[in-house]
C-alpha positions in Angstrom: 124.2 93.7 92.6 122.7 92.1 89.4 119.8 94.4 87.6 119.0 91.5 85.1 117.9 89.2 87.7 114.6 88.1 85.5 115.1 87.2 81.8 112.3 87.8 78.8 111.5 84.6 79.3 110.2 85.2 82.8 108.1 89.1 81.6 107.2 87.1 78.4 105.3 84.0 80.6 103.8 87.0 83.3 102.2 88.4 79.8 101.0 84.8 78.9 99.8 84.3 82.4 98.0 87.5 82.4 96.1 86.7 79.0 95.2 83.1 80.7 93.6 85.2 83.7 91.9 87.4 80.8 90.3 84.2 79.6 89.3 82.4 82.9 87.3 86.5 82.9 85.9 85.6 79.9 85.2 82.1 80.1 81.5 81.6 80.3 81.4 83.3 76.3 84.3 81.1 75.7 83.0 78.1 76.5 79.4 79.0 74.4 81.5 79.6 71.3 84.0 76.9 71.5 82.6 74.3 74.3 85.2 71.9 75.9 87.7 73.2 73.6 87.8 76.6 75.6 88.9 74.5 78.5 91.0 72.9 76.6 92.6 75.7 75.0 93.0 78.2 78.5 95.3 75.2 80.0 97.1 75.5 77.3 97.9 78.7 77.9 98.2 78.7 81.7 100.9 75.9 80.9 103.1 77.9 78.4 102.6 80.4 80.4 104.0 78.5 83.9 106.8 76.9 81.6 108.5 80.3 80.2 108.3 81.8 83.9 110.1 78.3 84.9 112.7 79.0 82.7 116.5 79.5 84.1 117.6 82.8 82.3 120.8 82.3 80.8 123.9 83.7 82.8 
């Protein structure tokens, strides 16, 4: 059976993914302060985030 079936890569992009749902929460502020950029800025985030959870873990 293999315990280390998710990498750090995978928890490390769940953490980013969590922030990104912390900022869609908090968007409405967000987008007062920074405008467009706020948009901007959360897919950025949602994106790394996606990308490190696509990441093979090395065997």
């Amino acid at each position: 059976m293999n315990d280390n079936e998710f990498g750090p890569n995978f928890w490390l992009g769940n953490a980013v993914l969590g922030l990104a749902l912390v900022m869609l929460l908090f968007m409405g502020s967000m987008w007062e302060t920074f405008g467009p950029l706020a948009m901007v800025l959360w897919a950025a985030v949602a994106g790394l985030g996606m990308y490190l959870v696509m990441l093979k873990p090395k065997p």
